[in-house]
Residue frames relative to the residue before (quaternion, step in Angstrom):
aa qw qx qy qz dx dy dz
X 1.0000 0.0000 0.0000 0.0000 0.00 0.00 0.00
X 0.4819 -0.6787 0.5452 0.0998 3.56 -0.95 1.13
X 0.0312 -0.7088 0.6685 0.2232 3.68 -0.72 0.40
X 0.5983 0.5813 -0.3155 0.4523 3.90 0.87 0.25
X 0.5470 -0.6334 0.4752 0.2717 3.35 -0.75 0.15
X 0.1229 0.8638 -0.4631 -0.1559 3.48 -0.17 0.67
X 0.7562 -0.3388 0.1687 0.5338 4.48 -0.54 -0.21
X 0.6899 0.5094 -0.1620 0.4882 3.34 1.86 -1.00
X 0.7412 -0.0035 0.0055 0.6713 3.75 1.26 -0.66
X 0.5746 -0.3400 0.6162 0.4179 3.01 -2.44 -0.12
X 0.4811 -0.6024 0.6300 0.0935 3.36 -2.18 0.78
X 0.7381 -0.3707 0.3276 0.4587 3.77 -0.51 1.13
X 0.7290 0.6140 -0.1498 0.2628 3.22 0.22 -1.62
X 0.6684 0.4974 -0.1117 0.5415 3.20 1.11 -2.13
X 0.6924 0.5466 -0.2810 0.3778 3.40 1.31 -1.71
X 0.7194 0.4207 -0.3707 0.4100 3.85 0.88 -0.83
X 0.6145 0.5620 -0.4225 0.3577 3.36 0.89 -0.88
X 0.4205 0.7759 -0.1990 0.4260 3.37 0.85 -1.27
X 0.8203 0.1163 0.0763 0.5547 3.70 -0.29 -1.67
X 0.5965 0.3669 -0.4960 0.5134 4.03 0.58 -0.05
X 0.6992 0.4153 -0.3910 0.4311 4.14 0.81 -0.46
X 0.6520 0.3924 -0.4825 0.4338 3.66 0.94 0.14
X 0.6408 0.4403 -0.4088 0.4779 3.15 0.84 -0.46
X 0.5807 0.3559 -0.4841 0.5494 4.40 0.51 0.35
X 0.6010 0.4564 -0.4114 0.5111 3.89 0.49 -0.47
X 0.5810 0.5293 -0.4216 0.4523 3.82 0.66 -0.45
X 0.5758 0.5558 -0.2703 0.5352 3.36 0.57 -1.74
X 0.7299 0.3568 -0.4301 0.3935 4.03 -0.10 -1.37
X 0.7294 0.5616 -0.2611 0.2907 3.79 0.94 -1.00
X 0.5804 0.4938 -0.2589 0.5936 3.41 1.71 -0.42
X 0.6512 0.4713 -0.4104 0.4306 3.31 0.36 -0.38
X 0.6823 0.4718 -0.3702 0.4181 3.69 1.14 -1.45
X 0.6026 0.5801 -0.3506 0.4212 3.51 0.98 -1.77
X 0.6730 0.4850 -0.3164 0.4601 4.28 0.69 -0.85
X 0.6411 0.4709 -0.3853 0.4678 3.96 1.12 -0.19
X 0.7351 0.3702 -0.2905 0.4881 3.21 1.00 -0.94
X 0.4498 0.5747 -0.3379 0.5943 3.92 0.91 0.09
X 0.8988 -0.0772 -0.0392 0.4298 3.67 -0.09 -0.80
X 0.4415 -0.5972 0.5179 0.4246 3.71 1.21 0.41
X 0.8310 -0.1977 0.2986 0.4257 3.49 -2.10 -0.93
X 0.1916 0.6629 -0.6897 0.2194 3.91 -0.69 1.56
X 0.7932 -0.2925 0.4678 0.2579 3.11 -1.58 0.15
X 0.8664 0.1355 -0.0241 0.4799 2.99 0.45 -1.07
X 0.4621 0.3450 -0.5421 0.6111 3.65 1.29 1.15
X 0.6250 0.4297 -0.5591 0.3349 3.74 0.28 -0.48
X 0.7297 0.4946 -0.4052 0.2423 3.77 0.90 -0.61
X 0.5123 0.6243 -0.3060 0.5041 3.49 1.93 -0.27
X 0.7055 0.4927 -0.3018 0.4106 3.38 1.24 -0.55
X 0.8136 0.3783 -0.2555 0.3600 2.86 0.94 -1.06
X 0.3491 0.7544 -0.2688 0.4866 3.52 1.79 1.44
X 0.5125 0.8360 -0.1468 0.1300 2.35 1.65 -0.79
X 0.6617 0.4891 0.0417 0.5667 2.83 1.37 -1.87
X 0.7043 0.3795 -0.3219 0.5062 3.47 0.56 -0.44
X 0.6761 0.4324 -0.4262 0.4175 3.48 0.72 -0.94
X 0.5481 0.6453 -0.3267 0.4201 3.96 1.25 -0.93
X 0.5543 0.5272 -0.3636 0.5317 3.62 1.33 -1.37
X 0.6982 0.5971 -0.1692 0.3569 3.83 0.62 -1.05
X 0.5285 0.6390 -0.0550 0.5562 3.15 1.10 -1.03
X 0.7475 0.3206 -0.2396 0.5302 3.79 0.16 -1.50
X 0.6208 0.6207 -0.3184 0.3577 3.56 1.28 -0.84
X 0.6717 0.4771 -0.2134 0.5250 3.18 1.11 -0.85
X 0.4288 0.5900 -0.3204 0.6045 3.56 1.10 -0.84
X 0.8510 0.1474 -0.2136 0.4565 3.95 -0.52 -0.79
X 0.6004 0.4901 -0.4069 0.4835 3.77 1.03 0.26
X 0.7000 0.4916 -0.3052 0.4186 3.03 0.98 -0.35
X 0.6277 0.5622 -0.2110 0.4954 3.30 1.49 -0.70
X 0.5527 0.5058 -0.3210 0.5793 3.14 1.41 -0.59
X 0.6707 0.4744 -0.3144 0.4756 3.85 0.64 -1.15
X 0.4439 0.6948 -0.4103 0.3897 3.81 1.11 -0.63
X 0.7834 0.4040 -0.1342 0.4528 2.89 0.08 -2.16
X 0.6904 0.4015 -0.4251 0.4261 3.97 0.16 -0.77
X 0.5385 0.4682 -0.3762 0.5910 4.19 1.10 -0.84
X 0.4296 0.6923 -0.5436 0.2016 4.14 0.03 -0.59
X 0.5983 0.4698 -0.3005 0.5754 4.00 0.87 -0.37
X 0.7140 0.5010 -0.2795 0.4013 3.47 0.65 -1.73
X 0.8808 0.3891 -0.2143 0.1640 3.29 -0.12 -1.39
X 0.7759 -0.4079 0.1312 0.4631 3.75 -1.55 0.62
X 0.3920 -0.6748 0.4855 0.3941 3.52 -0.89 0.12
X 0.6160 -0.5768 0.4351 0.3138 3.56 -1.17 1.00
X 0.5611 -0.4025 0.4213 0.5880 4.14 0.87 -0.39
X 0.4892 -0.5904 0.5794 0.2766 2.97 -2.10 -0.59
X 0.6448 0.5409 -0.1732 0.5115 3.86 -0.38 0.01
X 0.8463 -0.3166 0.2856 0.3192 2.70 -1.78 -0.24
X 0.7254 0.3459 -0.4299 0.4116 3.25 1.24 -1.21
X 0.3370 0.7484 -0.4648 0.3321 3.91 1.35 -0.90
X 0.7974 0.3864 -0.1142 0.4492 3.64 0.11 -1.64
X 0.4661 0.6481 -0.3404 0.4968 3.61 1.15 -0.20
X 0.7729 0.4891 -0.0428 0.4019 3.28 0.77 -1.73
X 0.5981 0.5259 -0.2638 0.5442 3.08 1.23 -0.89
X 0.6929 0.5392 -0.2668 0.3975 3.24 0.85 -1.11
X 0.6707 0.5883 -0.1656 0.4203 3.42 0.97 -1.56
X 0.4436 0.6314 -0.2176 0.5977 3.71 1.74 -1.62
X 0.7841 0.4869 -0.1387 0.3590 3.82 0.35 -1.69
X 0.7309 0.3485 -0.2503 0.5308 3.58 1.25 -0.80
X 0.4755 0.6392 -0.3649 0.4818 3.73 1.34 -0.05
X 0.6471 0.3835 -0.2073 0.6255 3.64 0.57 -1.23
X 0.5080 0.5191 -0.4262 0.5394 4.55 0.67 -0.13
X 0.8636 0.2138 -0.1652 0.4257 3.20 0.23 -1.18
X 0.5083 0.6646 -0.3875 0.3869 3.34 1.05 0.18
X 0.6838 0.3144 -0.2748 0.5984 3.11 1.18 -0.89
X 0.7491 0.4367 -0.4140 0.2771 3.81 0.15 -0.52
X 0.4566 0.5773 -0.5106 0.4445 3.69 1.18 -0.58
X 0.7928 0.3707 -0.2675 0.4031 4.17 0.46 -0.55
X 0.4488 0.6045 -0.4174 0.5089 3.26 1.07 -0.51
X 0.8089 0.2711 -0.2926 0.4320 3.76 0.41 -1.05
X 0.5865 0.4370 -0.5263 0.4336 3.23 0.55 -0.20
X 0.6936 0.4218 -0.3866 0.4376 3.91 0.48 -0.34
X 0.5312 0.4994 -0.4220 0.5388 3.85 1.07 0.10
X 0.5666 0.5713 -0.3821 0.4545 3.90 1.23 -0.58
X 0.8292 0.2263 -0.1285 0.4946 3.15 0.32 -1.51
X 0.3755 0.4469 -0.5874 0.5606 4.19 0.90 0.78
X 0.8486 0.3711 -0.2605 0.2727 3.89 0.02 -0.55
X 0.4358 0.7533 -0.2380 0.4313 2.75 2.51 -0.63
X 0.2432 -0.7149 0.6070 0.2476 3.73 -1.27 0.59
X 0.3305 0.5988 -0.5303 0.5009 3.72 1.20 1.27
X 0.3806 -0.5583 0.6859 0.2702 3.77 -1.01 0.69
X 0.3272 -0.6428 0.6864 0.0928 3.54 -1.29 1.45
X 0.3674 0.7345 -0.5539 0.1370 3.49 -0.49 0.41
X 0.0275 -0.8527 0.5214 0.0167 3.71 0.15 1.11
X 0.7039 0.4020 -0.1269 0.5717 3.52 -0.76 0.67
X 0.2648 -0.6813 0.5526 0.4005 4.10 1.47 -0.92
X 0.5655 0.6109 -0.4653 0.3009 3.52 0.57 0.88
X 0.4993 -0.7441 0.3683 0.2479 3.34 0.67 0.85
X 0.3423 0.7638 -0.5380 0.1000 3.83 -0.41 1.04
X 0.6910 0.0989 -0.2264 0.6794 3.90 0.87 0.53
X 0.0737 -0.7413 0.6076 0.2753 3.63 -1.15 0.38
X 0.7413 -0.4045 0.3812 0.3762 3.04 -1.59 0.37
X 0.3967 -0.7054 0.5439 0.2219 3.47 -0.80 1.75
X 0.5181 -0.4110 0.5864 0.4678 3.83 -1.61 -0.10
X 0.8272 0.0669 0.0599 0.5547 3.93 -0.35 -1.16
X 0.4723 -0.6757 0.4546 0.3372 3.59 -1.13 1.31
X 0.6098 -0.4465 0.5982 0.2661 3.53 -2.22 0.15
X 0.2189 -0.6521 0.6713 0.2759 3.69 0.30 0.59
X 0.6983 0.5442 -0.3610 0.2931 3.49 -0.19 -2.24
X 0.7001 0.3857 -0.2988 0.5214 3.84 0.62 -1.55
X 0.7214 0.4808 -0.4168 0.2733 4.07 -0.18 -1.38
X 0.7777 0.5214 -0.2672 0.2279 3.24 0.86 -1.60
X 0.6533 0.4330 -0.2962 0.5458 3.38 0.87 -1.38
X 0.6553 0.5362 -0.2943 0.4432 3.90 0.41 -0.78
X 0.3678 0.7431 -0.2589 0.4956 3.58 1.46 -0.20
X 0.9109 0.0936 0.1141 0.3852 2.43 -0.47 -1.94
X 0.7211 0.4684 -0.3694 0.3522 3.57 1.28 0.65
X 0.5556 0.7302 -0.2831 0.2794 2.57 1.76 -0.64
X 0.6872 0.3831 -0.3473 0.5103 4.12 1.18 -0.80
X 0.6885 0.3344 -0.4237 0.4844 3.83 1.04 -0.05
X 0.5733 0.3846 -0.4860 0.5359 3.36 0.01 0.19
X 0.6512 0.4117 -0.3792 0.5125 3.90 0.96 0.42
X 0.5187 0.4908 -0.4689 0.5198 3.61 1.07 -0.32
X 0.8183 0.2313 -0.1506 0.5042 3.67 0.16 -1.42
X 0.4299 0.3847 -0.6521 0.4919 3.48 0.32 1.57
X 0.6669 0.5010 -0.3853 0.3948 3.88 1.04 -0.76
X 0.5024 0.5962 -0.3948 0.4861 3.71 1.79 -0.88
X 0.7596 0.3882 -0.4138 0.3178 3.66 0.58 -1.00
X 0.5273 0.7473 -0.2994 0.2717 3.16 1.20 -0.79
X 0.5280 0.6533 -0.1997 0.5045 3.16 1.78 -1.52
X 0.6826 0.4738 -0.2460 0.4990 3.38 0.89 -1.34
X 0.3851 0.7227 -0.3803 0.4298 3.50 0.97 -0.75
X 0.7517 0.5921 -0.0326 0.2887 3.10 -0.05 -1.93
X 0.8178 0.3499 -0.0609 0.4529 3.09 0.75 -1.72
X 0.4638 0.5686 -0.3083 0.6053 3.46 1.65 -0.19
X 0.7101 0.2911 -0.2797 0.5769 3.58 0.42 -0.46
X 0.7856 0.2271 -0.3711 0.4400 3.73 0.14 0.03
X 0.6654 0.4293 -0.4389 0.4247 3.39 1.36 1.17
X 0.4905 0.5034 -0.4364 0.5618 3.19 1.76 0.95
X 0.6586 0.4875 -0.3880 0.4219 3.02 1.07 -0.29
X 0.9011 0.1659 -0.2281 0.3293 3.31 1.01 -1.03
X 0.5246 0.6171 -0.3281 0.4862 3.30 1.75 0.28
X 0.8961 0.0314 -0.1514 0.4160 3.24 0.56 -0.96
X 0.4782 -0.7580 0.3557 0.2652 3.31 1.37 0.58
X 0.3429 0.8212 -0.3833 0.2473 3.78 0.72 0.67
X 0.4231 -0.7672 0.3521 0.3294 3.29 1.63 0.36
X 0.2447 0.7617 -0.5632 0.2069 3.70 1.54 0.15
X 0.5529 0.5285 -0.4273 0.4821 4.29 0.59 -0.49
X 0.8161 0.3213 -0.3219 0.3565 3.63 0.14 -1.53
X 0.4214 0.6201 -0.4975 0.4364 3.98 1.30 0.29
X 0.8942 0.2264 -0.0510 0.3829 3.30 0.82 -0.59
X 0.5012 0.5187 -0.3843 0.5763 3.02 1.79 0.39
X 0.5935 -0.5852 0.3715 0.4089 3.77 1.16 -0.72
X 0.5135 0.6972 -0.2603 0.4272 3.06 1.55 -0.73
X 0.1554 -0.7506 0.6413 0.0351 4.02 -0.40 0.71
């Protein structure tokens, strides 16, 4: 087993980062999809009140991974050739965009916010005297849609892999599942 990436698969590495962020991006989507579904329960305040840390967590992984990308960039499988190749790349390319920007604003919210930011109880913006319109507002209002239509891509995500798997049979899962 490879902890690198190699021309034929994903490396350990690529493979945890990878599947431990869908599986916290899942968590961020149940919790949100359970507020709007049941408003103010028990059991959305505990998904909410995850939120932020699991997001603080997340961006981390997000910029390790991006960082692990770029050093694997020689190593790893090749995306195809063509139209669909460039598709992927593209599709692969607007995922890792919205990955980082859906946090970025929410950390421009709570830097402009007069809430102490402090995910985890580690202290990392305090809580301003008078809010940042310029940061809250736009950072507001982009941050949960630019989270819906990361979950659409995600969907899309999905369905691309269970049409290599079951249409054209190209083993594009067992690169990333580990499976050879």
């Amino acid at each position: 087993m490879h902890w690198r990436d190699t021309h034929t698969g994903y490396g350990l590495v690529t493979r945890a980062l990878h599947w431990g962020m869908a599986a916290l991006i899942l968590w961020q989507f149940v919790g949100m999809g359970l507020r709007l579904l049941l408003g103010r329960t028990p059991l959305v305040s505990f998904f909410v009140g995850t939120h932020a840390p699991v997001g603080t967590l997340l961006f981390a992984l997000i910029l390790l991974r991006g960082v692990w990308a770029l050093a694997n960039r020689g190593r790893r499988p090749s995306h195809g050739a063509g139209l669909v190749g460039m598709a992927a790349q593209a599709g692969h390319g607007l995922l890792y965009l919205m990955m980082l920007a859906i946090p970025s604003l929410a950390l421009l919210r709570a830097w402009g916010g007069t809430r102490p930011f402090a995910p985890f109880g580690i202290p990392v913006f305090p809580g301003r005297e008078a809010e940042l319109g310029w940061a809250t507002t736009p950072a507001s209002l982009l941050h949960g849609e630019l989270a819906w239509i990361l979950g659409v891509l995600v969907l899309g995500h999905v369905a691309m892999v269970v049409l290599h798997e079951r249409v054209w049979r190209d083993g594009t899962l067992a690169r990333m599942a580990g499976r050879r």
